[in-house]
C-alpha positions as a Markdown table, in Angstrom:
| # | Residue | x | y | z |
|---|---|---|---|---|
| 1 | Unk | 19.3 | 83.1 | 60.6 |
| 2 | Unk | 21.1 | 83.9 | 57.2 |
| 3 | Unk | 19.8 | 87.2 | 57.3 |
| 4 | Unk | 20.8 | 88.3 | 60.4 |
| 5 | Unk | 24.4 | 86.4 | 60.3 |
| 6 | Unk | 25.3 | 88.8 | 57.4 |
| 7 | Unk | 23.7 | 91.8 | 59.1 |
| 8 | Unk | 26.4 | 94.7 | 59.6 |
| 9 | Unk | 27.8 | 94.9 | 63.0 |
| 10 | Unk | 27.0 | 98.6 | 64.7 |
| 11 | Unk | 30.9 | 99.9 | 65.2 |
| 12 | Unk | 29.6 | 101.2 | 68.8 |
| 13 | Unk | 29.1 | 98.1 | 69.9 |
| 14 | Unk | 32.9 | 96.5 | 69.1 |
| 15 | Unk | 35.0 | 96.1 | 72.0 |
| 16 | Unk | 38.9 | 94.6 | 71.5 |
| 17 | Unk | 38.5 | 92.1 | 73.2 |
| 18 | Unk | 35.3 | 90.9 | 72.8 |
| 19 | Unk | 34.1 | 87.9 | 70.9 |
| 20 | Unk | 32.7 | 90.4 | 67.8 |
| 21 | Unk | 36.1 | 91.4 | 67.6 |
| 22 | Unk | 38.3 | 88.3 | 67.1 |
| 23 | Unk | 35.7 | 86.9 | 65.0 |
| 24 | Unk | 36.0 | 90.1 | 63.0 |
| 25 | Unk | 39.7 | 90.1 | 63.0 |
| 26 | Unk | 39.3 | 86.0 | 61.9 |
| 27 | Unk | 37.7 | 87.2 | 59.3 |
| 28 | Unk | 39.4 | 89.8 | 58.0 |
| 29 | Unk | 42.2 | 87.6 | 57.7 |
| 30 | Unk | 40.9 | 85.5 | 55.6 |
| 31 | Unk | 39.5 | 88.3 | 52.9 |
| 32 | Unk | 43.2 | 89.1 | 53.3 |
| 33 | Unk | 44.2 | 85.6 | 52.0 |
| 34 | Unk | 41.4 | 85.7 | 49.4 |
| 35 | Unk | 43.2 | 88.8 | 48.2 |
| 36 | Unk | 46.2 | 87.4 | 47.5 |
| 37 | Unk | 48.6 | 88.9 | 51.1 |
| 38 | Unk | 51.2 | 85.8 | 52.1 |
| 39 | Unk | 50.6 | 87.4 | 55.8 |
| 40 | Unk | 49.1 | 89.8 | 58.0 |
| 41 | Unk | 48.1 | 90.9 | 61.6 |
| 42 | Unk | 47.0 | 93.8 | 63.8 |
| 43 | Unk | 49.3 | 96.5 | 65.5 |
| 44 | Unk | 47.7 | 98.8 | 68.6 |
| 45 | Unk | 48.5 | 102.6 | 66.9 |
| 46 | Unk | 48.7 | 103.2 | 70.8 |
| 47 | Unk | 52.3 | 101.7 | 70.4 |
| 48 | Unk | 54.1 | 104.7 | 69.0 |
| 49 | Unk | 57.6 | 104.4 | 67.5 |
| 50 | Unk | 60.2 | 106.4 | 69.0 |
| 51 | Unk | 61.3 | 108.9 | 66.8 |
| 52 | Unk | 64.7 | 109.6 | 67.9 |
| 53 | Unk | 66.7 | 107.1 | 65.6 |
| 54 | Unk | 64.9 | 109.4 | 63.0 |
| 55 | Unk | 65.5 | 112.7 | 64.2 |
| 56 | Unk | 69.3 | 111.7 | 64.2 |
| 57 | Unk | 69.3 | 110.3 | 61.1 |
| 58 | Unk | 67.7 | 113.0 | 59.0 |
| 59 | Unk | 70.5 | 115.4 | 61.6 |
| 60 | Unk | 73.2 | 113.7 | 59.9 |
| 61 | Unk | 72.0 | 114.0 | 56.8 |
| 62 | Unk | 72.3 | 110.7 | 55.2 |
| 63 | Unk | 68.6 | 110.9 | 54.0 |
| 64 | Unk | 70.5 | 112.4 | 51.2 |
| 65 | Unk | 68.4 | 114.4 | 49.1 |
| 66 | Unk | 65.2 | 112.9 | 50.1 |
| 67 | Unk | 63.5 | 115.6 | 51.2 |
| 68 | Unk | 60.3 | 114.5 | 51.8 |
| 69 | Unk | 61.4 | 112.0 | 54.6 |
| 70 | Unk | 62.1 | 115.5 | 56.8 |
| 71 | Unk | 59.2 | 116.9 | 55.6 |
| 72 | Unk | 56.6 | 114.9 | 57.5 |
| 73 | Unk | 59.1 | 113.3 | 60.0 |
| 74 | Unk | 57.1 | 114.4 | 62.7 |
| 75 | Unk | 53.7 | 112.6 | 61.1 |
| 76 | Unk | 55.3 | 109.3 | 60.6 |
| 77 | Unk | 55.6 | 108.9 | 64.5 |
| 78 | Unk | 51.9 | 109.0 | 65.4 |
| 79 | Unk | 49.5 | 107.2 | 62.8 |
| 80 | Unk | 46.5 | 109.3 | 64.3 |
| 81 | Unk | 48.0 | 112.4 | 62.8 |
| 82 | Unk | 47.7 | 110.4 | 59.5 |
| 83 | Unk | 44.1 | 109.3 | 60.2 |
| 84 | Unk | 42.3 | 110.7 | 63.3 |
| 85 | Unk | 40.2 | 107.9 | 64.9 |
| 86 | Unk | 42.5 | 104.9 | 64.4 |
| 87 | Unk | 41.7 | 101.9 | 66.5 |
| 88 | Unk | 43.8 | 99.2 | 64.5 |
| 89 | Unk | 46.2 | 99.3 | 61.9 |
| 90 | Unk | 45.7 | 96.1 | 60.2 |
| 91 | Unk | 49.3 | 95.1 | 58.4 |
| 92 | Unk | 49.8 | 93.0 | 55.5 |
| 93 | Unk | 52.8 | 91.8 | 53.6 |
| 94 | Unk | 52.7 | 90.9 | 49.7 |
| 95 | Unk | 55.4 | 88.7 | 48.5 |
| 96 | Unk | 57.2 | 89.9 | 45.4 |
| 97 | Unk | 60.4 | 87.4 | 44.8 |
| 98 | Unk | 60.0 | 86.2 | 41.4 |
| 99 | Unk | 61.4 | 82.5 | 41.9 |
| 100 | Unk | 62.3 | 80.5 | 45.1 |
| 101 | Unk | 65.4 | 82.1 | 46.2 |
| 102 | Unk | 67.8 | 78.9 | 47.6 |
| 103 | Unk | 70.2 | 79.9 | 45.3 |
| 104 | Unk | 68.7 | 80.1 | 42.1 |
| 105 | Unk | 67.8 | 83.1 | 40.0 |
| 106 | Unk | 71.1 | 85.2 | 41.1 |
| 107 | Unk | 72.8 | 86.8 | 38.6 |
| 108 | Unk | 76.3 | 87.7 | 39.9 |
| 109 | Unk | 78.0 | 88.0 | 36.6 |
| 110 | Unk | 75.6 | 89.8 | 35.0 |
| 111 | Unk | 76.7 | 93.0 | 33.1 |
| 112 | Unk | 73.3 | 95.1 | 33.9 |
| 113 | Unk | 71.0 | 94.2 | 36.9 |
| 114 | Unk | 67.8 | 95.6 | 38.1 |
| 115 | Unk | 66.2 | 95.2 | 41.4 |
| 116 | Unk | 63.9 | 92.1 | 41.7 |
| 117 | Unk | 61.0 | 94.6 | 43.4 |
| 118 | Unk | 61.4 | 95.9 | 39.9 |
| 119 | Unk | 60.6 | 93.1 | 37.6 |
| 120 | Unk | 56.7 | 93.3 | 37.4 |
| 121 | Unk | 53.8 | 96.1 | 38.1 |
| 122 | Unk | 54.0 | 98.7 | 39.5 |
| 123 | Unk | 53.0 | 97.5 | 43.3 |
| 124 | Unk | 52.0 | 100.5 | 44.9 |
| 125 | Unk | 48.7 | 100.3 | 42.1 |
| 126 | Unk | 48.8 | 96.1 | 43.3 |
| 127 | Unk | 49.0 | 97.1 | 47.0 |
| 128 | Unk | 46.5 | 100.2 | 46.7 |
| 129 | Unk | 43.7 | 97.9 | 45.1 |
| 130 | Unk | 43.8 | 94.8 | 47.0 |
| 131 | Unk | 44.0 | 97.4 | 50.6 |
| 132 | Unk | 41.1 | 99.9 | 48.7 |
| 133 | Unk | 38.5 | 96.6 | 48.4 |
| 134 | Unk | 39.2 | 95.2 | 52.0 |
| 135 | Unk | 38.2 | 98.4 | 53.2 |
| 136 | Unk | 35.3 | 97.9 | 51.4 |
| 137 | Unk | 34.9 | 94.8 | 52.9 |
| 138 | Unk | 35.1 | 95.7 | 56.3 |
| 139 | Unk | 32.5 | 98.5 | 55.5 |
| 140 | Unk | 30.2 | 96.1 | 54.9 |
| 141 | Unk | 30.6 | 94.0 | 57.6 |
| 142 | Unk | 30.4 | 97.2 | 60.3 |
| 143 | Unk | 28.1 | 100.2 | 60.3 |
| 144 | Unk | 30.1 | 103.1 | 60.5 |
| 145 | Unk | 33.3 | 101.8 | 59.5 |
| 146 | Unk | 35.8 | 104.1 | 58.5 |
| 147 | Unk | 39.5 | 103.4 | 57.7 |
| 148 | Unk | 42.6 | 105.0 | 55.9 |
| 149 | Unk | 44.7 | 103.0 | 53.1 |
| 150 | Unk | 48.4 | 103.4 | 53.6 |
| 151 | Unk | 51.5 | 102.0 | 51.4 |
| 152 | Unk | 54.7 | 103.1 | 51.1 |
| 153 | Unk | 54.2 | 107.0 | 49.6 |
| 154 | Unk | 52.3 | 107.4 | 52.9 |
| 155 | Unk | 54.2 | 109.5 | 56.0 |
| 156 | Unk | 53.6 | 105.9 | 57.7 |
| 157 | Unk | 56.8 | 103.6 | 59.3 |
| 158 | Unk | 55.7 | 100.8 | 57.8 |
| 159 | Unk | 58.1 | 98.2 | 59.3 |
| 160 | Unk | 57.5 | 99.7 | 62.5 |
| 161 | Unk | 53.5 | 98.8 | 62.3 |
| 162 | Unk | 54.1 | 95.6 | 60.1 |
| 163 | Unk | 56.7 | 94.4 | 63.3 |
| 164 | Unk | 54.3 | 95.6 | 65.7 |
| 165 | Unk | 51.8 | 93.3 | 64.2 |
| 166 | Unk | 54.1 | 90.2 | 64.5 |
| 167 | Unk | 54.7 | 89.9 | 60.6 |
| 168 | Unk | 58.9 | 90.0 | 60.8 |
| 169 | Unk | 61.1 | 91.7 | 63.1 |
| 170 | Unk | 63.4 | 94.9 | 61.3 |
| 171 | Unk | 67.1 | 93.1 | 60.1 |
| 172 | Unk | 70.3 | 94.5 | 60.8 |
| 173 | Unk | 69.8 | 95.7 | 56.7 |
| 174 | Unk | 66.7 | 97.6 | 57.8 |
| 175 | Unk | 64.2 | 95.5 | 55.9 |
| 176 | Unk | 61.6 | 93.8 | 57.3 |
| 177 | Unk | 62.3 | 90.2 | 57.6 |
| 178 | Unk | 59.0 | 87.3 | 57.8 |
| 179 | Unk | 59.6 | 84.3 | 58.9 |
| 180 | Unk | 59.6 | 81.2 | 56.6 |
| 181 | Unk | 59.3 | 84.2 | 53.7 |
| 182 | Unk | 62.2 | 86.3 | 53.7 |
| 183 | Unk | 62.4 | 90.0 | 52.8 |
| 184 | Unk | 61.0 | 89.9 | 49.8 |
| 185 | Unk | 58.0 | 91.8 | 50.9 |
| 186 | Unk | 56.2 | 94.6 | 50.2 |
| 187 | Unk | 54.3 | 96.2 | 52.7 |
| 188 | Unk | 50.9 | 98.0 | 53.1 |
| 189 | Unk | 48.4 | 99.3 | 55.7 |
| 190 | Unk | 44.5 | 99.5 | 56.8 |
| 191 | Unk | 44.0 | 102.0 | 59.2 |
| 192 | Unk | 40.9 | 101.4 | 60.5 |
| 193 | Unk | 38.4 | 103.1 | 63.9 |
| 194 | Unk | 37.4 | 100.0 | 64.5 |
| 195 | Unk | 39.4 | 98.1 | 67.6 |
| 196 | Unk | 40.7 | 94.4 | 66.5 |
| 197 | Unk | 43.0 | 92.6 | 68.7 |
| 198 | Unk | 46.2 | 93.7 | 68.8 |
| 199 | Unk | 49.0 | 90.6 | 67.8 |
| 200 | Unk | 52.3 | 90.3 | 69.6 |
| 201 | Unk | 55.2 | 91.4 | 68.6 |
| 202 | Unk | 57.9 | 88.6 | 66.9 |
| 203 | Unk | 61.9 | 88.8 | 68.9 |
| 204 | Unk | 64.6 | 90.1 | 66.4 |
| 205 | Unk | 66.0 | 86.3 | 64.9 |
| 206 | Unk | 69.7 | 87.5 | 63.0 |
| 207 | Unk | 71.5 | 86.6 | 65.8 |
| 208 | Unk | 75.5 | 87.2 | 65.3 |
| 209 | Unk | 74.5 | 87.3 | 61.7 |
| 210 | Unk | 75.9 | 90.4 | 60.2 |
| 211 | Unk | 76.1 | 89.1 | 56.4 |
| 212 | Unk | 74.2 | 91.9 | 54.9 |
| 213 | Unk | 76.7 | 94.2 | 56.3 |
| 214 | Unk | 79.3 | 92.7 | 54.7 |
| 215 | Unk | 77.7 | 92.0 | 51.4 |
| 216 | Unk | 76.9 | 96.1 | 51.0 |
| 217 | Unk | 79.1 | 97.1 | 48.4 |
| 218 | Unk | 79.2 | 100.5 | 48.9 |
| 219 | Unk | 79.7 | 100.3 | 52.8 |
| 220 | Unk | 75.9 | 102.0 | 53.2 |
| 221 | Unk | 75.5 | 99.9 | 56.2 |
| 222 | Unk | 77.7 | 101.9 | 58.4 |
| 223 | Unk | 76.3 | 99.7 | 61.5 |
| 224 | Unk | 73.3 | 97.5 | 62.4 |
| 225 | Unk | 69.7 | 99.2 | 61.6 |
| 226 | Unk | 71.4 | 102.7 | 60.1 |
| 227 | Unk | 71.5 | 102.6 | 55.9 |
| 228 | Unk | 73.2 | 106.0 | 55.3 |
| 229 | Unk | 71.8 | 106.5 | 51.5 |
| 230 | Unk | 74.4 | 108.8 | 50.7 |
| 231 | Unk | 76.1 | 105.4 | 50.3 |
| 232 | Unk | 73.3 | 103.5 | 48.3 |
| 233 | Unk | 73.1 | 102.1 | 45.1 |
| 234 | Unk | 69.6 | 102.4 | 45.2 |
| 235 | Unk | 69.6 | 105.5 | 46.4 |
| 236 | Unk | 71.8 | 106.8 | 43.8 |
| 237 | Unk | 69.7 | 104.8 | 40.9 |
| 238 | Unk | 66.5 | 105.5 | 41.5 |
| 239 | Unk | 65.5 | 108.7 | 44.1 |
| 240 | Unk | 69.2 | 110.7 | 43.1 |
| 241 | Unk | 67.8 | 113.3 | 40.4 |
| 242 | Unk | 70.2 | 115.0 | 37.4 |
| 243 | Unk | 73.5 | 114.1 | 37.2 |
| 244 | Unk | 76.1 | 112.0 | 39.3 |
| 245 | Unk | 78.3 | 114.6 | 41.3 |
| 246 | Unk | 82.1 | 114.4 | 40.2 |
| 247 | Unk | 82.5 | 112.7 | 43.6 |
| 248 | Unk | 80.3 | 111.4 | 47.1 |
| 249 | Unk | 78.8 | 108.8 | 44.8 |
| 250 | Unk | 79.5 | 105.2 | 45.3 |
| 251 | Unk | 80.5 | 102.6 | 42.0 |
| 252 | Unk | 76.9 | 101.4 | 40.8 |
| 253 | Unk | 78.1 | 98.6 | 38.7 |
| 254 | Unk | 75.9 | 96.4 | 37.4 |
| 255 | Unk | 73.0 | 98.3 | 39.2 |
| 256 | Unk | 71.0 | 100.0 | 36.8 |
| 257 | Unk | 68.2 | 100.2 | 39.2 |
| 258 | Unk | 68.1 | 99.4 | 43.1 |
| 259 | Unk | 70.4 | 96.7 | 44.6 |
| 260 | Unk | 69.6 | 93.7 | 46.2 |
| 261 | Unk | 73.2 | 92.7 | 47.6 |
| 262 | Unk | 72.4 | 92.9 | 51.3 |
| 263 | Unk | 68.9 | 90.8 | 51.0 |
| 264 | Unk | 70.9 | 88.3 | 48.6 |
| 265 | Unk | 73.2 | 87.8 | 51.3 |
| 266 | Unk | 70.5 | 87.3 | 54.0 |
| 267 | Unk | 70.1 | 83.4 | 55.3 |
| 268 | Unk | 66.7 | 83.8 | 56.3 |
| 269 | Unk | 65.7 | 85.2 | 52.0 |
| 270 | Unk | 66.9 | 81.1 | 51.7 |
| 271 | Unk | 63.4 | 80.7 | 52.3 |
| 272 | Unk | 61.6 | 82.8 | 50.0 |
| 273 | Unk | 59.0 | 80.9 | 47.5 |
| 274 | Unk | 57.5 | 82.4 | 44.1 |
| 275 | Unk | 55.3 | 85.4 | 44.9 |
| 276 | Unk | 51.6 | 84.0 | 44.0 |
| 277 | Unk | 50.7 | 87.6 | 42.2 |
| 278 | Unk | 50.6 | 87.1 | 38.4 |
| 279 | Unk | 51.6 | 91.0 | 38.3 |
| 280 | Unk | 55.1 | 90.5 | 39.5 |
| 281 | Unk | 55.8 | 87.0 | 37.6 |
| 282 | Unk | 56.1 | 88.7 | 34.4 |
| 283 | Unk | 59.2 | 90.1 | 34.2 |
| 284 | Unk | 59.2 | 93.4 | 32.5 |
| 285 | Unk | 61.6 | 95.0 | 34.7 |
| 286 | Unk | 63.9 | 92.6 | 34.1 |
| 287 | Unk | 64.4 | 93.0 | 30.4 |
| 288 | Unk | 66.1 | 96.8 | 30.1 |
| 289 | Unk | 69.1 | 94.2 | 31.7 |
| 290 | Unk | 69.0 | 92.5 | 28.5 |
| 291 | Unk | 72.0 | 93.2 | 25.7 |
| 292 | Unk | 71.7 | 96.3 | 23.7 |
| 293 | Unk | 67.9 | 97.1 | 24.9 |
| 294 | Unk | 68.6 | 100.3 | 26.8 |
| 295 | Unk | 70.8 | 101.4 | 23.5 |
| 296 | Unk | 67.7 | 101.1 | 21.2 |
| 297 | Unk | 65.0 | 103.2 | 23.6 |
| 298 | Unk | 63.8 | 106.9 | 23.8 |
| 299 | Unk | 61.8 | 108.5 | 26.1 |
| 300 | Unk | 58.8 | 107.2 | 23.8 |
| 301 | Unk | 59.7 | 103.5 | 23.7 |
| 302 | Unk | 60.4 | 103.4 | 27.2 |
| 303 | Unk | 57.3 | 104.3 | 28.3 |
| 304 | Unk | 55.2 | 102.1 | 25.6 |
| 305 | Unk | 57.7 | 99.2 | 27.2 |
| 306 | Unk | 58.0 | 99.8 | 31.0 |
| 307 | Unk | 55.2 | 102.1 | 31.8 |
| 308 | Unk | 53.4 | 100.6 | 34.6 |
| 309 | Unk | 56.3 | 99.4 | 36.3 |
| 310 | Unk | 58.5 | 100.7 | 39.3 |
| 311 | Unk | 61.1 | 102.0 | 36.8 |
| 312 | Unk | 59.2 | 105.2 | 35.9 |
| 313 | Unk | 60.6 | 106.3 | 39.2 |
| 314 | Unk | 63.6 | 106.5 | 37.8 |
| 315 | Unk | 62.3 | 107.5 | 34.1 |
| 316 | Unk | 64.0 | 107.1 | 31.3 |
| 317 | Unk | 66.8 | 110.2 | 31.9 |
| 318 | Unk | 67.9 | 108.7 | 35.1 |
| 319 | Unk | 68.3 | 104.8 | 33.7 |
| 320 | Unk | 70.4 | 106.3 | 30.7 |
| 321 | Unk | 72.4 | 108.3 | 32.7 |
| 322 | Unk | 73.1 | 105.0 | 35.4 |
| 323 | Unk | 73.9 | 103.1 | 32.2 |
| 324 | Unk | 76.7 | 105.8 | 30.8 |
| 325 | Unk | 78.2 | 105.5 | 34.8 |
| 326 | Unk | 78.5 | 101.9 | 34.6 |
| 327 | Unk | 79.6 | 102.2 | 31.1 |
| 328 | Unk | 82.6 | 104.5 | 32.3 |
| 329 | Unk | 82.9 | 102.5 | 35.5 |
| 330 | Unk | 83.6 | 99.2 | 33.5 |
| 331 | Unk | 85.9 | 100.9 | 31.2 |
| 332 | Unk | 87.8 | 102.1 | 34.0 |
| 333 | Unk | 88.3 | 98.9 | 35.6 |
| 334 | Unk | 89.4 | 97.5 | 32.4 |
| 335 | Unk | 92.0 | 99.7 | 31.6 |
């Protein structure tokens, strides 16, 4: 009985809404959980985004200079141009806040401040791993199994697929939002042949709420779901390459790298809890914000310090020259 209890499913003979398949999908939840993910469910890849708010979006140009966000526009609307075959694409969120939220660990007076997704490892090389062994898993469990792993770098919408799968529901901020979580979240992808039970979609929950709007301080929110990036901090931190242009760019003081303003100033982040991940509890990120330590590094010592984290995106050119803006920023303001 032990034998044949572990003996791979044939994928031929799955059908979504059979009893194989829910007890498969149980299951695969629960490696999940094993693995560290604070949630996760299935999406049908059958129900295709519209890509209109896209299409307008890249046509008035406020992907800034992300290019590669037109380059495959049209591949982020159908996941079975990313991997033919799909049958499921099994969603999982990964919380990341570094400390329970209900007011604590803010730092609104701080002279330098760094994104919180920032603090620890890398999370694309966490999310990658932890997606890469329960494909593994499920390739065990099914003869024949293949599937695809997806995070952020992929031409995937991720909060599309994540809301799809019941996770959150998109904020008027554009994040994805998870109940009793926050949006603390990153947010990764198994696209798999195999057909697992779709889960229902969650109704949007800001209500009248438009706080994050207000909280932007750069006005990047110019409505409900539309971040123009032209108007980002984080934009302007961490994707903007060479130098600032003598005007378009918004004041980035005290972001050295990303901004959090419009999650701090979201009720529903009240909820968030210390992420479970020993990767993002260390927090590496976090000490470039400290006095003097961006003075003292080169493009050696940064790397020997922050290597391995989120702010090589940035590198060590692009944090020095954020650091000489809010430099000149602050003096302005004080003179």
């Amino acid at each position: 009985m032990g034998a044949e209890a572990k003996a791979p499913i044939p994928k031929s003979e799955l059908v979504v809404d059979s009893p194989a398949a829910a007890r498969l999908k149980l299951r695969l939840g629960e490696a999940a959980a094993r693995l560290g993910f604070d949630r996760w469910g299935c999406a049908d890849p059958g129900s295709l985004p519209s890509l209109e708010p896209l299409q307008a979006w890249l046509a008035r140009g406020e992907h800034a200079g992300m290019g590669y966000m037109a380059r495959h526009a049209d591949l982020r609307g159908d996941p079975h141009r990313f991997f033919p075959g799909v049958r499921t694409i099994f969603c999982v969120a990964l919380n990341y806040s570094p400390a329970g939220m209900g007011g604590r660990d803010r730092e609104p007076g701080a002279p330098l401040r760094v994104a919180r997704y920032a603090w620890g490892a890398d999370y694309h090389d966490i999310l990658r791993g932890k997606l890469h062994r329960l494909l593994q898993q499920v390739k065990r469990w099914v003869s024949g199994a293949r599937g695809r792993v997806a995070v952020d770098t992929a031409p995937v919408l991720e909060r599309h697929w994540a809301a799809q799968a019941g996770i959150g529901w998109i904020g008027r901020n554009t994040c994805l939002i998870v109940p009793r979580l926050g949006s603390y979240v990153f947010l990764g992808e198994l696209l798999l042949d195999i057909p697992l039970p779709p889960d229902q979609p969650l109704p949007r929950r800001c209500g009248t709420c438009r706080q994050c709007l207000v909280a932007c301080p750069s006005g990047a929110l110019a409505e409900p779901y539309r971040l123009d990036a032209r108007r980002c901090i984080a934009y302007w931190t961490v994707e903007h390459r060479g130098a600032f242009p003598a005007s378009g760019a918004p004041r980035i003081s005290p972001w050295l790298f990303g901004c959090d303003r419009c999650q701090e100033a979201c009720p529903w982040n009240r909820f968030a809890v210390a992420t479970r991940e020993p990767a993002f509890h260390a927090p590496v990120g976090r000490q470039i914000t400290e006095p003097g330590v961006i003075a003292t590094l080169d493009t050696d010592t940064f790397g020997e310090r922050f290597g391995g984290t989120p702010l090589t995106r940035a590198g060590f050119e692009g944090l020095e020259r954020n650091w000489a803006r809010i430099c000149g920023e602050n003096a302005a303001g004080s003179s």
